[in-house]
VMD Tcl script that draws the C-alpha trace (Angstrom):
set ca {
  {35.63 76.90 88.04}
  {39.45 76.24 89.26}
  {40.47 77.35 86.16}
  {38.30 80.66 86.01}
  {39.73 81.60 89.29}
  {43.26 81.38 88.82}
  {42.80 83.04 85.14}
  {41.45 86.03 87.40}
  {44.62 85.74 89.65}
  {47.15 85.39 87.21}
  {45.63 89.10 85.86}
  {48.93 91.64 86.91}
  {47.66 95.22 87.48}
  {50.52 97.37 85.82}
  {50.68 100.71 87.38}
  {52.11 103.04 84.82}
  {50.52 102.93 81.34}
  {51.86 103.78 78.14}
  {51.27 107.65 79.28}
  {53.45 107.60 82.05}
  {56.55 106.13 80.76}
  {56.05 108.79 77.46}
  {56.03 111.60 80.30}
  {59.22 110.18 82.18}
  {61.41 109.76 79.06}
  {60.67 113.14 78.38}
  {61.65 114.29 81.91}
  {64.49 112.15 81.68}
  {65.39 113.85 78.57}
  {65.21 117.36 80.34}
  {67.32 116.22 83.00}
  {69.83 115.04 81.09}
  {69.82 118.36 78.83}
  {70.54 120.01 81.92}
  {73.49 117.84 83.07}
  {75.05 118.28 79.56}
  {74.64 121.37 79.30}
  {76.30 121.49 82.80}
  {79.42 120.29 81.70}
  {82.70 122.01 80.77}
  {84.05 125.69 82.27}
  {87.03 123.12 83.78}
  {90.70 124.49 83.01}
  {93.43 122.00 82.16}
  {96.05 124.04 84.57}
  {94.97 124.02 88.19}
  {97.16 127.42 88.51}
  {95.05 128.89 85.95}
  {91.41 129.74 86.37}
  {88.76 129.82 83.82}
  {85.70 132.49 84.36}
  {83.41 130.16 81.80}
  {82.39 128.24 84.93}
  {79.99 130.95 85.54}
  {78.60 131.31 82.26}
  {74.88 131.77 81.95}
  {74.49 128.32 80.53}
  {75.95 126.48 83.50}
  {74.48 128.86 86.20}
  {70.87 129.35 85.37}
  {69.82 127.47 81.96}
  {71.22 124.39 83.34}
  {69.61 123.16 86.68}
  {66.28 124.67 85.52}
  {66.09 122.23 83.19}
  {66.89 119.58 85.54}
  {64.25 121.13 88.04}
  {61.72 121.12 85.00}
  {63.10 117.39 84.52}
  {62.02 116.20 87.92}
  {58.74 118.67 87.87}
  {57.86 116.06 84.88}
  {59.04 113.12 86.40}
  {56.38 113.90 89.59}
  {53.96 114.56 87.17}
  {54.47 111.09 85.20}
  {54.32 109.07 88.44}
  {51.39 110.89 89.44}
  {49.30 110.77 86.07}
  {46.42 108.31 86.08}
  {46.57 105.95 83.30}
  {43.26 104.36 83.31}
  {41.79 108.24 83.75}
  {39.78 108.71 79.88}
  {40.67 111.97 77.95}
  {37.99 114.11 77.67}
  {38.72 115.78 74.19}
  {37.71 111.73 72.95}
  {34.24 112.31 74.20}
}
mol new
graphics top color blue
foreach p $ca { graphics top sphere $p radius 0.5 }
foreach p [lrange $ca 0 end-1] q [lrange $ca 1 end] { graphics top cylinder $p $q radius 0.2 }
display resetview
């Protein structure tokens, strides 16, 4: 009966399942879109400046995708794993 017991015990509850880390490398992914596609617009003379800083790209493109990033990444930690699709029914 020991033995039972501590088999019982020894069981870890994981709490993210193979659905949530799929959904945060994929907000991870967005996010780091984003902060690539951030990059650049810099000028190599500091007497010089360079209007590509405020392309469309780095102004609007950019930190949506990183919002949409961290819109998935809330939605990943708050997905229930051990919730059963309905489509398998």
């Amino acid at each position: 009966m020991g033995e039972k017991k501590r088999k019982e015990v020894s069981k870890t509850n994981v709490v993210f399942g193979k659905k949530n880390y799929k959904w945060m490398f994929i907000g991870i992914g967005f996010i780091a879109l984003g902060f690539i596609l951030m990059t650049g617009g810099g000028s190599n003379d500091p007497n010089v400046f360079n209007d590509a800083i405020f392309s469309w790209r780095r102004i609007r493109l950019a930190p949506t995708l990183v919002l949409i990033g961290l819109g998935i990444q809330v939605y990943a930690i708050l997905l229930n794993p051990n919730k059963e699709d309905n489509a398998n029914n």
